[in-house]
C-alpha positions in Angstrom: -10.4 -6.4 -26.7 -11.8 -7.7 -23.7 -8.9 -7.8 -20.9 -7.4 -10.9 -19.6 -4.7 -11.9 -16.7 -1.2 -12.0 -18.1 1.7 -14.0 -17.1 4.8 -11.5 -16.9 8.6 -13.1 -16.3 10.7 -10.8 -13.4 14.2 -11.9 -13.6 16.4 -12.0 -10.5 19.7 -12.3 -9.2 20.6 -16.2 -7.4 20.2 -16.1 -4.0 24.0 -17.2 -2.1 22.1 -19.1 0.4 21.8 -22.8 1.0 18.5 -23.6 2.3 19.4 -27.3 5.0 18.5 -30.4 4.1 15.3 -31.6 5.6 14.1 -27.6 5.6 11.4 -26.4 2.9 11.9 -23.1 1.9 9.3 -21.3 3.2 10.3 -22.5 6.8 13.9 -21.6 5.6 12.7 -17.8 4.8 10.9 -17.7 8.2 13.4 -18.7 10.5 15.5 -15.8 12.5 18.6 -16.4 10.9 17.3 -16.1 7.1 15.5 -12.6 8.3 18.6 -11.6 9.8 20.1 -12.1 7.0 17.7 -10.3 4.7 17.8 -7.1 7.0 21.7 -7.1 6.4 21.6 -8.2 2.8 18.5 -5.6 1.5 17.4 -3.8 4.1 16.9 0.0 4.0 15.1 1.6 7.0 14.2 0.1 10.5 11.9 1.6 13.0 12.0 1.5 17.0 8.4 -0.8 16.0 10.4 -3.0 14.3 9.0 -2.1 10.7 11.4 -2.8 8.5 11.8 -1.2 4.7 13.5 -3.7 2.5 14.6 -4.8 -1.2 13.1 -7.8 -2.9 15.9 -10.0 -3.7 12.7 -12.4 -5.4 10.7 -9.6 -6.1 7.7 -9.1 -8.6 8.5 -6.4 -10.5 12.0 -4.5 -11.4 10.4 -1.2 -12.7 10.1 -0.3 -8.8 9.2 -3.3 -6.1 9.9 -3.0 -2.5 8.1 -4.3 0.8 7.5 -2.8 4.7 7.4 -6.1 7.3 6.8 -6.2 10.8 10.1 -7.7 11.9 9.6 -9.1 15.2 11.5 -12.7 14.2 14.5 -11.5 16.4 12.0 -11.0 18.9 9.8 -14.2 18.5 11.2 -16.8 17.2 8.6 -19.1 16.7 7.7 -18.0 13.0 3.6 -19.4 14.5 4.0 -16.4 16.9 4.4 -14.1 15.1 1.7 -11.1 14.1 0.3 -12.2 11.0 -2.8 -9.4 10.1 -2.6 -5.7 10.4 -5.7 -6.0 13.0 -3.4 -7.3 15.3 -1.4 -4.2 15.8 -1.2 -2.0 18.4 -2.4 1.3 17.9 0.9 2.8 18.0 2.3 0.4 15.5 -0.4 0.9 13.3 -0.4 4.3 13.3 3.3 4.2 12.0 2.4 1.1 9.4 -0.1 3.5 7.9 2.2 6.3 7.6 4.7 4.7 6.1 2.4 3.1 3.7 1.1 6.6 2.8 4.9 7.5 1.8 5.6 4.9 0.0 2.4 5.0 -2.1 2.8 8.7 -2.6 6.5 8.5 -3.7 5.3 5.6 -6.3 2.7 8.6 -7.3 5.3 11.2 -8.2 7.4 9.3 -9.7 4.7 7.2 -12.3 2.2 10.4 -12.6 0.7 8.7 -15.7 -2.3 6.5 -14.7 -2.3 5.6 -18.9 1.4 4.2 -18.7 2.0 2.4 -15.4 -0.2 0.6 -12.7 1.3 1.0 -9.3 -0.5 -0.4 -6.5 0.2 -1.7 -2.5 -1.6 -4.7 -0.4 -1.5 -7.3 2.1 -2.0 -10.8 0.9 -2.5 -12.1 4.6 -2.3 -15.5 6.6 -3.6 -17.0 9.8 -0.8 -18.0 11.7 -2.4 -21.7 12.2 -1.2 -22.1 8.8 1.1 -24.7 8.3 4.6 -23.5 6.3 4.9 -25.9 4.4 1.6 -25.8 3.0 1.1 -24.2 -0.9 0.5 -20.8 -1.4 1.9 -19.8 1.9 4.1 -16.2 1.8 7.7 -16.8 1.5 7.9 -14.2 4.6 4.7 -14.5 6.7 4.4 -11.4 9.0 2.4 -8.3 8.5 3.6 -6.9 5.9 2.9 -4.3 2.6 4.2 -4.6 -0.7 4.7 -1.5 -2.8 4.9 -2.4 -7.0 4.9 -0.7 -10.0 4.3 -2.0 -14.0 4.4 -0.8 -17.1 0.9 -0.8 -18.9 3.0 -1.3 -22.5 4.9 -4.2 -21.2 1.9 -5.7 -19.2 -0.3 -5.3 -22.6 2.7 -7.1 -24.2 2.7 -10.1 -22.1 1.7 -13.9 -23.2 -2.2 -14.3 -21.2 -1.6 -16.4 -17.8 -3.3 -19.7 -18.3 -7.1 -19.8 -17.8 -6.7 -22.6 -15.1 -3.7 -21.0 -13.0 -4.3 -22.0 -9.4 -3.2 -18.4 -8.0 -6.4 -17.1 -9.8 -8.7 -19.9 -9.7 -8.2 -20.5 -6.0 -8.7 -23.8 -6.3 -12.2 -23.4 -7.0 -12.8 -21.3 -4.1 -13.1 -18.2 -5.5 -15.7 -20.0 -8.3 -18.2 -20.6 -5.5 -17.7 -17.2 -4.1 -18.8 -15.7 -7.1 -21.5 -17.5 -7.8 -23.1 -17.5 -4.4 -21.8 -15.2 -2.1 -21.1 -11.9 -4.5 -24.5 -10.2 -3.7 -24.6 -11.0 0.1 -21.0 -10.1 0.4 -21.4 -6.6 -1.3 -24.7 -6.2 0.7 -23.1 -6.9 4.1 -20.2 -3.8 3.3 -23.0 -1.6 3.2 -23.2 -1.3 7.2 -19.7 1.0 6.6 -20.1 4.2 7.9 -17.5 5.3 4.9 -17.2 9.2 4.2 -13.6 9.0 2.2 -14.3 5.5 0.6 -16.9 5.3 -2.0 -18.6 2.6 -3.2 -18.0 1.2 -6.9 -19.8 -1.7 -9.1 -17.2 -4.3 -9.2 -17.2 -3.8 -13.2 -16.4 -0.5 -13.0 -13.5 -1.2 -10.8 -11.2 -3.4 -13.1 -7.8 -2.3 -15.2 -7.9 -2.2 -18.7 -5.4 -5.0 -19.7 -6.4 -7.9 -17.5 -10.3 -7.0 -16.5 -9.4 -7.8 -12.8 -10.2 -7.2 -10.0 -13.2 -9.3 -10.7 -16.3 -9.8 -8.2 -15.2 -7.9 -5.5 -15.9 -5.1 -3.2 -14.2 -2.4 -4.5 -14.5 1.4 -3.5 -13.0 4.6 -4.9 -11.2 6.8 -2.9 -12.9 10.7 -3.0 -10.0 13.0 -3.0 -7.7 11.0 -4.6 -3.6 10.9 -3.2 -4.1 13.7 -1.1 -6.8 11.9 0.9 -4.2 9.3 2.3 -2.7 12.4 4.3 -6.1 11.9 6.3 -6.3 10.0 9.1 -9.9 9.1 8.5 -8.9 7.2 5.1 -6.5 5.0 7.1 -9.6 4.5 9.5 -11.8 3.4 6.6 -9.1 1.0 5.0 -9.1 -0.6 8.6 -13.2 -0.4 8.6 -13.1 -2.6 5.4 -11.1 -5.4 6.6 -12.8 -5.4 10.1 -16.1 -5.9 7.8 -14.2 -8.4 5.6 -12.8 -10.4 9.1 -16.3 -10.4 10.2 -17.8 -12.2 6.8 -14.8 -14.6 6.6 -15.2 -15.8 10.4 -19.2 -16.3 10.0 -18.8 -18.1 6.8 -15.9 -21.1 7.6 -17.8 -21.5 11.1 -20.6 -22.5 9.1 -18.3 -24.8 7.0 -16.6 -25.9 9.1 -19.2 -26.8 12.1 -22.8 -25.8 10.9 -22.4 -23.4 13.6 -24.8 -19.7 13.6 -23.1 -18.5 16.6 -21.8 -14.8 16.0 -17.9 -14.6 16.9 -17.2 -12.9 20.3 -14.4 -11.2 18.2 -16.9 -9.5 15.3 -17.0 -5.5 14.9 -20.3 -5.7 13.2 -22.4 -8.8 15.2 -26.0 -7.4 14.6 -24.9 -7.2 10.7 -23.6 -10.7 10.5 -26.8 -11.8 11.8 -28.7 -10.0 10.1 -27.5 -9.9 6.7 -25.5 -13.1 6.7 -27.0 -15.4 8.9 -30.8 -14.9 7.3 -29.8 -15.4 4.1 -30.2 -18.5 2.1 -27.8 -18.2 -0.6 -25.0 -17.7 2.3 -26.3 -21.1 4.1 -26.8 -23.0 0.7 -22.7 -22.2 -0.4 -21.7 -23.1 3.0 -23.2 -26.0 2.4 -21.8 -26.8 -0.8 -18.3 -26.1 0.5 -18.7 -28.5 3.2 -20.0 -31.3 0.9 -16.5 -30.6 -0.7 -14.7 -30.6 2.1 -16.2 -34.3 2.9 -15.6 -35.7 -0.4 -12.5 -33.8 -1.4 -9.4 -34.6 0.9 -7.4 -32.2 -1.7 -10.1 -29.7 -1.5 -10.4 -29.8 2.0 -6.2 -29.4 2.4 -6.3 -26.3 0.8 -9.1 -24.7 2.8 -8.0 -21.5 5.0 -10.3 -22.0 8.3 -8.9 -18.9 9.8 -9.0 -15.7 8.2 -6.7 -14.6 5.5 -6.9 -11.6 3.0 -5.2 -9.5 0.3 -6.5 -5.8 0.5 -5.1 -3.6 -2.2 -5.0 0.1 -2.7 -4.2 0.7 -6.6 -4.5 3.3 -9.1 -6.5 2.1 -12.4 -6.6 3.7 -15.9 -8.1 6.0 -15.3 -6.1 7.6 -12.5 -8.8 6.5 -9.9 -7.2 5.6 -6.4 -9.3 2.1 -5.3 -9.0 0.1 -2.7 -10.7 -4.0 -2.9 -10.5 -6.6 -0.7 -10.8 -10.7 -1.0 -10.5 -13.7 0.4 -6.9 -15.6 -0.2 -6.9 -18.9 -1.2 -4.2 -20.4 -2.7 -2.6 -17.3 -4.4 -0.5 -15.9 -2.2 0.9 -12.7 -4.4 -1.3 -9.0 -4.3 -0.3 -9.3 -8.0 -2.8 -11.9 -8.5 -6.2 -10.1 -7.9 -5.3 -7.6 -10.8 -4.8 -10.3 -12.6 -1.3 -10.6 -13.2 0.6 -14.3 -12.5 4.4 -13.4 -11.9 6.7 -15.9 -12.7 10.4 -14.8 -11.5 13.4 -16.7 -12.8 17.3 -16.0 -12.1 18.6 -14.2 -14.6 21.6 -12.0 -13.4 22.0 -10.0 -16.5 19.0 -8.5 -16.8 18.7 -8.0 -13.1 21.9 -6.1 -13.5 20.8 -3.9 -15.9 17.7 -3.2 -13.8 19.2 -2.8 -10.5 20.5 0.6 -10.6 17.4 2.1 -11.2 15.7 0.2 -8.7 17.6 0.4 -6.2 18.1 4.5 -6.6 14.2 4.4 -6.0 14.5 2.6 -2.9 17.1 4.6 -1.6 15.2 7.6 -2.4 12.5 6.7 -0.5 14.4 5.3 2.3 15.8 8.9 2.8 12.4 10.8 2.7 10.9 8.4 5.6 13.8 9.3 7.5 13.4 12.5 7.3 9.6 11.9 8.2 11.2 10.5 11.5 10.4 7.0 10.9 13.8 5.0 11.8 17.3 4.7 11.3 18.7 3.7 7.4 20.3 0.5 7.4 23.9 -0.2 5.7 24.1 -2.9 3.1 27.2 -4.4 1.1 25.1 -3.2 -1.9 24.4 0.4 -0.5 27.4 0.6 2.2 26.9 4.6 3.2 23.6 5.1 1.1 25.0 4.7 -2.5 24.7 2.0 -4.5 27.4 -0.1 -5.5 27.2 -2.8 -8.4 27.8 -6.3 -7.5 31.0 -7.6 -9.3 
């Protein structure tokens, strides 16, 4: 059977917070006091970059979900301030984000070691910071972050198929005239990459079994496997993709947006956004089309990111394969999405509960190894008050 995207329920536990009247949530979430709150509520690790390791209270997946922000609300309180992309870091900063990501992802490796029974995976699903809050789609936390998740193939294989027409996969139609018109160009203009870790794969031959997503996209496997994330030269690579992907996504809404050919001042690649972008037709004829939309469509045109925003994954498939892929995001806002999987999360505090220990015993785990890597200081919740868990009554 051919795979298809599945719609998989998370339960979790109600959220004791009162979000103000007049407030949306989202510009709730963001605002200094909710983080604050979140780093005492779930946090686990904290580093002198202001990384923070934390618990999903909403999360996506109870088999083993956790994410790694860059917590600089205390810092900059204007949640429009705040570093939204992964390119924006220092070098410093990123050299830690990387690290930790390579812990994390290798700790999800060890304990799933079976490619055939679980899907674990890590990503971005990035914003411009000109975003408005309260628009759709936008991150319930929007600073640089990476989420870590894990699924059970049985249960995913299990679940009821998403809807064909789900806006977090359709992207509005966005992603339909990025297929259909930019796919070969797109593919064509990674090929400048200098990659020696990072191999190129047919998009077909990247997707998972169940859902048959990723689908369209650049996708490459990584030679080497886990133990080539202990290389600096991957982490390199995974930053060589976006640049190239930052670079596409900037020459293609300028067109959109203003008919402008002008190469961005702030491209990595300018010779091959001329020349493989600029001179070809297919590229001007869906700008085009997009910006007939954009004219006609005031809903169309709402929902249109003009600055860039992302998801980049790194997952393992069925085959055990590690494979990164990158895309544009639309109106999906969850990682989960471009493997096809629409999360639906509904409070449930029973079933939370029963999940929760083995959860959180994960977390904690791998809280402890990054501080013996030398990454921060462990942070002490009501929930885990000196590094053991204790049940909510």
């Amino acid at each position: 059977m051919k795979g298809q995207p599945r719609l998989v329920t998370t339960p979790h536990r109600r959220i004791p917070l009162d979000i103000p009247a007049g407030v949306t949530p989202t510009e709730f979430f963001n605002s200094p006091c909710n983080l604050r709150h979140l780093a005492r509520e779930n946090g686990l690790l904290r580093t002198p970059e202001e990384f923070l390791l934390y618990r999903k209270a909403i999360g996506h997946s109870n088999l083993f979900d956790t994410s790694i922000i860059h917590d600089t609300s205390q810092r900059i309180l204007d949640p429009l301030g705040r570093p939204v992309r992964r390119d924006q870091l220092n070098k410093r900063e990123n050299l830690v984000f990387s690290r930790m990501t390579q812990v994390a992802f290798r700790y999800m490796h060890e304990k799933y070691p079976d490619p055939e029974r679980h899907l674990l995976f890590c990503g971005e699903a990035s914003l411009d910071a000109t975003w408005p809050l309260g628009k759709p789609g936008v991150p319930s936390i929007r600073m640089i972050h990476n989420h870590f998740m894990v699924f059970d193939n049985a249960e995913l294989e299990a679940a009821p198929l998403a809807a064909s027409d789900d806006p977090n996969l359709t992207d509005s139609g966005h992603n339909g005239i990025f297929l259909q018109f930019l796919n070969d160009v797109y593919l064509r203009f990674f090929e400048v990459l200098d990659l020696k870790i990072l191999s190129p794969l047919a998009p077909d031959q990247a997707r998972i079994k169940t859902t048959g997503y990723p689908q369209g996209l650049p996708s490459w496997e990584v030679r080497g496997g886990i133990d080539a994330l202990d290389s600096g030269r991957f982490w390199h690579e995974y930053d060589m993709v976006l640049a190239g992907f930052l670079d596409f996504y900037r020459a293609f809404f300028t067109l959109v947006a203003s008919d402008n050919t002008q190469v961005s001042i702030e491209a990595t690649y300018p010779d091959q956004v001329e020349d493989v972008l600029l001179f070809n037709s297919e590229f001007h004829k869906a700008a085009r089309i997009m910006r007939l939309q954009v004219l006609e469509d005031p809903k169309f045109a709402n929902e249109i990111r003009w600055r860039p925003a992302y998801k980049q994954l790194l997952y393992r498939d069925d085959m055990g394969r590690l494979i990164v892929t990158i895309s544009q995001n639309s109106v999906g806002n969850a990682i989960t999405e471009l493997l096809g999987i629409v999360v639906k999360r509904v409070t449930d505090e029973e079933a939370y509960g029963r999940a929760e220990p083995h959860l959180v015993g994960q977390l904690l785990e791998l809280r402890n190894r990054l501080v013996q890597y030398n990454f921060g200081e462990p942070i002490s919740t009501p929930s885990w008050p000196a590094g053991v868990f204790i049940p909510t009554s």
